[in-house]
N, C-alpha and C positions, 0 to 999 in steps of 0.2 A: 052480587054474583060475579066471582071472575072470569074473565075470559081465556080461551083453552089459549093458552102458548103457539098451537103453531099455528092457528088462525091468525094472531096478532104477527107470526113472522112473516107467513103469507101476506099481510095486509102490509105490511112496511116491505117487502120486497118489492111489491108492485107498485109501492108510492114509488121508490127508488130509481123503478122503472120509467114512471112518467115524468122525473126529474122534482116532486111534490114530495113538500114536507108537509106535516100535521097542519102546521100554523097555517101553511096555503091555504089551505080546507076552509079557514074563517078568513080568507081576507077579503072577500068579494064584500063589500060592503051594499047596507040599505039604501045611499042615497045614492047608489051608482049613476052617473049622468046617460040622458040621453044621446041620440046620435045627434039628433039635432043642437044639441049643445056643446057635444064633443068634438062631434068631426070639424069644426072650424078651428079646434084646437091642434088637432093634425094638419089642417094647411098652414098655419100660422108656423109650424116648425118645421116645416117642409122645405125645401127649397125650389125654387121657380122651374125647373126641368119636369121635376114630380108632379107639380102642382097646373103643370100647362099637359104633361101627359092624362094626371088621371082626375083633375078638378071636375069633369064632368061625372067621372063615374061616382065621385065623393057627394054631388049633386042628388043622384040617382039614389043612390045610399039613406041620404036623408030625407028623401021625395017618402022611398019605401020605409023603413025603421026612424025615422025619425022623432017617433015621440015614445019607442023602447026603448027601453037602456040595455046597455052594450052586454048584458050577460044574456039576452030573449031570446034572439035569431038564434032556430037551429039550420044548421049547415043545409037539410033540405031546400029549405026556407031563401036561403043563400045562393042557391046553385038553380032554385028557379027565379030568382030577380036576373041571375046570366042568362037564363033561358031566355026570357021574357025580352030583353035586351039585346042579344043578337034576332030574334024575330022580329024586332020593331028595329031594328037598325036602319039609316042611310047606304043604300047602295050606292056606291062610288064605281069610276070604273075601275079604279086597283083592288075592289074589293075582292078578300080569298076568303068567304063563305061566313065570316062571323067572327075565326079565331081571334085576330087582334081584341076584339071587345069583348070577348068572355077572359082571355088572358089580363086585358086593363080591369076587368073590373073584379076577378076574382083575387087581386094584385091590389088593388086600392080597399078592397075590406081587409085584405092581410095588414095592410099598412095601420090600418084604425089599430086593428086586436094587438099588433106589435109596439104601436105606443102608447096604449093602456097597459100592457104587460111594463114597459117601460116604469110610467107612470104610477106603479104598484096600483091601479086601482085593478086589475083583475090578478088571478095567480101566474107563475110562469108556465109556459106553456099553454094554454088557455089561450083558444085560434079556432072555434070553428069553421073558420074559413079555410084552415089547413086542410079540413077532411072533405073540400070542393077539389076535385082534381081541377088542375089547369092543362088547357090544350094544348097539345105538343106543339111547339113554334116551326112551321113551317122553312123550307129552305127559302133566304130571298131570290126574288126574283132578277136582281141587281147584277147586272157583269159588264167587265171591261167593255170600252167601246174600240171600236175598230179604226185604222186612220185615218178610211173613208168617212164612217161618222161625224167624228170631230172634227174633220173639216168641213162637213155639212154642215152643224152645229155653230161653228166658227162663221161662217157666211152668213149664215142666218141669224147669227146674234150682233154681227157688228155689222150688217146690211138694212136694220131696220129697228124700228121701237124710236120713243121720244126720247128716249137718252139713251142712245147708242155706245158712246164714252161710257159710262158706267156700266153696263151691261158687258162692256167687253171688258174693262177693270178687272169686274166678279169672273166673268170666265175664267181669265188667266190667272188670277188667285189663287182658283178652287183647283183649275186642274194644272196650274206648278205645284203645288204647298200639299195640297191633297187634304185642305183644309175642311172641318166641319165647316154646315152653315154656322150653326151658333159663332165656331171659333172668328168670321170673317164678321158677325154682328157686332162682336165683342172687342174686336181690333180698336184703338187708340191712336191718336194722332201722336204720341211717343211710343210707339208701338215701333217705329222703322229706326235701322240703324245700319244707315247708309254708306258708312266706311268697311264694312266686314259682309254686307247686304244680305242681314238677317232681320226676319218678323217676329213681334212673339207674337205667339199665339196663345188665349184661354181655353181651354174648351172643357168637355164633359168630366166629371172628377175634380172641377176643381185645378185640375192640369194646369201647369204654366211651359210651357216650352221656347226657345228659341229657332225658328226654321229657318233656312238658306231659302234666299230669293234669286232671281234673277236681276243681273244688274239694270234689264229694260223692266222687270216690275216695281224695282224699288222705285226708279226714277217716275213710274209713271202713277204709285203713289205718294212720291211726293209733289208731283204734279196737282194729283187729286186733291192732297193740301193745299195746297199753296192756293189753289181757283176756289175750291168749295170751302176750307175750313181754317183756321188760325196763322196757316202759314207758319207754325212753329210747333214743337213738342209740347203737347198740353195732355192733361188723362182727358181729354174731349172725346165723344166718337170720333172716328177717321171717317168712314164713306158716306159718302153723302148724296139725298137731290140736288138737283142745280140749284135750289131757294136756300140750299144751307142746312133742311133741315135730317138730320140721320136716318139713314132707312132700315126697316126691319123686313120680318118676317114676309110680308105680303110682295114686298118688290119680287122676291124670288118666285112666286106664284104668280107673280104676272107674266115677269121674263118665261116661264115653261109653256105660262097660257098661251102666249107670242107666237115660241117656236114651235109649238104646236099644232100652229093655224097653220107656218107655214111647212112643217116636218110629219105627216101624217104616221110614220112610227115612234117617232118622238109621244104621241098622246095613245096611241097603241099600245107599247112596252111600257109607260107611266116613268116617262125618261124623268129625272130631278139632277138636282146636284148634287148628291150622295153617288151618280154614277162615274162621274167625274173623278170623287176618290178612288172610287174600284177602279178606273183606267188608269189614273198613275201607279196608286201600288201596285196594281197586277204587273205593269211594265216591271218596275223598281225589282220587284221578285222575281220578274223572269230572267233580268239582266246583274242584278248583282244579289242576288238571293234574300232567302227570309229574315233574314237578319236585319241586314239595312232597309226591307221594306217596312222591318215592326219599330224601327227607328223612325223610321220618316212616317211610320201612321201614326205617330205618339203616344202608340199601346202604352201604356205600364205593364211593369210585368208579372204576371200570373202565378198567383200561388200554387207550389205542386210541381212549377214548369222546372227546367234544367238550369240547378243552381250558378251552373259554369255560365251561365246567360247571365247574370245580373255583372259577373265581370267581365263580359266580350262586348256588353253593348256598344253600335254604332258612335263614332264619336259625329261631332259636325262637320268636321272636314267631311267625313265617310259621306255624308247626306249629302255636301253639298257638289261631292264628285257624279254622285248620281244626277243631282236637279242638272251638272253643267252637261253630261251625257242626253240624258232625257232632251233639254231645250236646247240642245246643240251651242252653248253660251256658255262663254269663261264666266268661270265665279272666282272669287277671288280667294276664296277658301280651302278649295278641289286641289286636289294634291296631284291630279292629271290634266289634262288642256281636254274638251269634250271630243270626243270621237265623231264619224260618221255616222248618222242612224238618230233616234227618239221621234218623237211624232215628226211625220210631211205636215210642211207648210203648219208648223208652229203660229200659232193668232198672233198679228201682230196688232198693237196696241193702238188704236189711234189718242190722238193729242185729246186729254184731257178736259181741254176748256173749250175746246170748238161746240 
């Protein structure tokens, strides 16, 4: 029996629609794997950012679907494992009702269906988790600090804790450079380049950058070399405990723990070092506009944004006239000597080895 003509142009219109050819239709194969077999294949190709954001939700995933294969779950199905998940969550005190963990988790099954789509084992397109709305991402709660703050801050971080010297290192790092955490975990003892007094920096993207430092920061990581670690350019970590060995992620959760005990809006407002960046670039923007603030945050730039931007961008000197304004300190790169004004009572660094 043939079939009527314009049913069949209807039906190829709508494949057309859903981006589906015929042959899609047959690809989902019989031995499709499970989650529990597959999702270790998405971390495995994942990179360490993903895998520390949504490893627990990928967890979660194959706790719940773990012995279906990837074509079962329907999106209901889907959208109550999020339910289920923000109700049984950890309340934190920065918690904002749930969003973050229905956003990671309905983000972490998209990631599965996205590298099976990859992987040709399902069709393109072919995402039930697509059809889970995600929760609108809330404004952050994060803003510039003021120059009474950071001077509280400043006191309270180089007035106490068992390694004082480091704790005050990271400060001035974070809020000269306007550095991620990650990018300051990432730093290298040939990471400083002490005649022109710029860091590079790694950070999120894969990014490589070069940023103006302050002539008392460079010197006082290279201080921090010299006492903690090679004394010479090596791809080694640069920061260190006094024992030598590199510190991560938890040093910075203890320094907050610290000044929290002794700054009671500090653990009120859920103060980090991500607000330290919003205090420099907010300055940066106010005093020599968005331009050189999206320089000195080492945005990349935005597809869609104003093409005349990818030829105006900030050069280094531009950055580094900002950092000598801001810190009130020639840099050797600044095309102007620094003016009056950037933060009161700028941290001063004490001696590294003490």
């Amino acid at each position: 029996m043939s079939s009527d003509p314009k049913t069949v142009q209807a039906a190829r219109l709508l494949l057309a629609q859903l981006g589906v050819t015929p042959n899609d239709l047959m690809r989902i194969p019989v031995d499709l794997p499970t989650f529990a077999a597959y999702v270790p294949t998405v971390i495995a190709a994942s990179g360490p950012g993903a895998v520390r954001t949504y490893g627990t939700y990928w967890t979660r995933i194959v706790e719940t679907f773990g012995d279906r294969r990837l074509d079962e779950p329907a999106p209901s199905e889907i959208e109550a494992l999020m339910r289920r998940l923000v109700a049984t969550r950890t309340i934190r005190r920065n918690d904002c009702g749930g969003h973050s963990v229905a956003e990671h988790l309905v983000a972490a099954m998209r990631a599965v269906y996205n590298r099976a789509i990859n992987d040709n084992l399902v069709p393109p397109n072919y995402n039930p988790a697509d059809k889970v709305p995600k929760p609108r991402r809330r404004p952050t709660a994060r803003r510039a600090l003021g120059p009474a703050e950071v001077t509280a801050l400043a006191d309270a971080i180089t007035g106490g804790g068992h390694d004082a010297p480091l704790d005050t290192l990271l400060f001035r790092l974070h809020l000269e450079t306007a550095c991620r955490r990650g990018g300051a975990l990432a730093l290298r003892e040939n990471d400083i380049e002490p005649t022109t007094c710029l860091i590079r920096l790694r950070e999120k993207n894969n990014t490589v950058r070069w940023q103006p430092a302050s002539p008392t920061l460079v010197r006082s990581l290279l201080d921090h070399r010299r006492h903690r670690g090679n004394d010479k350019p090596t791809p080694e970590p640069l920061l260190r405990h006094r024992d030598g060995d590199p510190i991560n992620r938890r040093r910075y959760d203890r320094l907050w723990q610290r000044v929290g005990r002794q700054l009671d809006w500090v653990t009120a407002r859920n103060v980090s070092t991500h607000w330290l960046r919003h205090t420099t670039l907010t300055w940066v923007d106010r005093h020599y506009g968005p331009s050189i603030a999206h320089g000195y945050a080492g945005h990349t730039h935005p597809r869609g944004d104003d093409v005349t931007a990818v030829y105006t961008k900030p050069t280094i000197a531009d950055l580094a006239t900002a950092l000598a304004a801001y810190t009130r300190e020639p840099h050797p790169l600044a095309t102007t000597p620094p003016p009056d004004g950037g933060l009161p009572a700028f941290p001063i660094l004490n001696p590294v080895g003490s």
